[in-house]
Every structure is written in C-alpha cells, then in structure tokens.
C-alpha positions in Angstrom: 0.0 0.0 0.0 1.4 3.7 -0.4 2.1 5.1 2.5 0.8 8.9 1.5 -3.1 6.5 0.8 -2.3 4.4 4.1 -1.9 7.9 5.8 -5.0 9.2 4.1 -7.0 6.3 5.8 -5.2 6.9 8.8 -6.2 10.2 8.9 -10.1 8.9 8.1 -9.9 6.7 11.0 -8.9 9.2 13.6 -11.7 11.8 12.3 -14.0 9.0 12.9 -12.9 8.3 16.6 -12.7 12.1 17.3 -16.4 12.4 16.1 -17.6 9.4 18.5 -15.1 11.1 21.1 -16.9 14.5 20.8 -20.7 12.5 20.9 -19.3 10.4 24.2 -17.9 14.0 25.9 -20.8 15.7 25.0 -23.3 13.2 26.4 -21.5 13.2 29.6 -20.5 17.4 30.2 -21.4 18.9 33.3 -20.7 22.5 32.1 -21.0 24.7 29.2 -17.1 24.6 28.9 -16.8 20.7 28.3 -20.3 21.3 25.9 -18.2 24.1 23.6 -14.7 21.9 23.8 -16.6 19.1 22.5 -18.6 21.0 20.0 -14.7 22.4 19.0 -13.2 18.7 18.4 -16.2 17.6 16.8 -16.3 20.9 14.1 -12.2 20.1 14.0 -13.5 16.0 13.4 -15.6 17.3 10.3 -13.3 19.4 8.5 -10.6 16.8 8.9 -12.5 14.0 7.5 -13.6 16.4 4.6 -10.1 17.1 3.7 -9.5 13.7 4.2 -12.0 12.6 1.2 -11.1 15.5 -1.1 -7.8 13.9 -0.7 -8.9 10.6 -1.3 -11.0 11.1 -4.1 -8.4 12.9 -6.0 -6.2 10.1 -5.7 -8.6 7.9 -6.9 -9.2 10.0 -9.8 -5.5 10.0 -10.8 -5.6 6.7 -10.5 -3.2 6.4 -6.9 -5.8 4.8 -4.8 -6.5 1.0 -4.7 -9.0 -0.2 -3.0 -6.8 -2.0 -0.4 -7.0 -3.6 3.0 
C-alpha cells in the first residue's frame, strides 16, 4: 500500500474516533465549557475527514488509490 493513501486512511480513521469522542464528551459534560470543547473537536472531526476525502477522491481520480485492506 502507499504510504501517502495508508496515511490518508489513517487520517479517516482518527476523524471517525474524534467524532464518537466529541458525541461520548458531549453526552456526559457537566458545564458549558466541556459542551463548547466538544462542539470544538467535533467541528475540527468534520473538517478533517472532509479534507481527508477530497484527498482521497483525487487520488482515486488520478488513478493512486487502490482499494486495499
């Protein structure tokens, strides 16, 4: 696998656990401060993963992404 498209799914992955990190902190804040540092990772999560798939899809596109393990 090339390691810039192993990164790229790296970087998917960790989007992915900031998001359920954000929806477990936010379930579970006891003040407006934890509510609006959760609301930050989970806006952060989102633009992330975005980039993350523009990335991907023009590597795909160019013909640099294999769909691989």
């Amino acid at each position: 696998m090339r390691q810039d498209n192993a990164n790229i799914r790296r970087v998917l992955q960790l989007a992915r656990e900031m998001l359920i990190l954000a929806d477990e902190g936010q379930a579970a804040a006891s003040d407006d401060g934890c509510l609006l540092l959760y609301g930050v990772v989970q806006d952060c999560a989102y633009k992330i993963r975005l980039a993350a798939e523009r990335e991907r899809r023009a590597h795909q596109e160019n013909g640099q992404w294999l769909e691989e393990g």
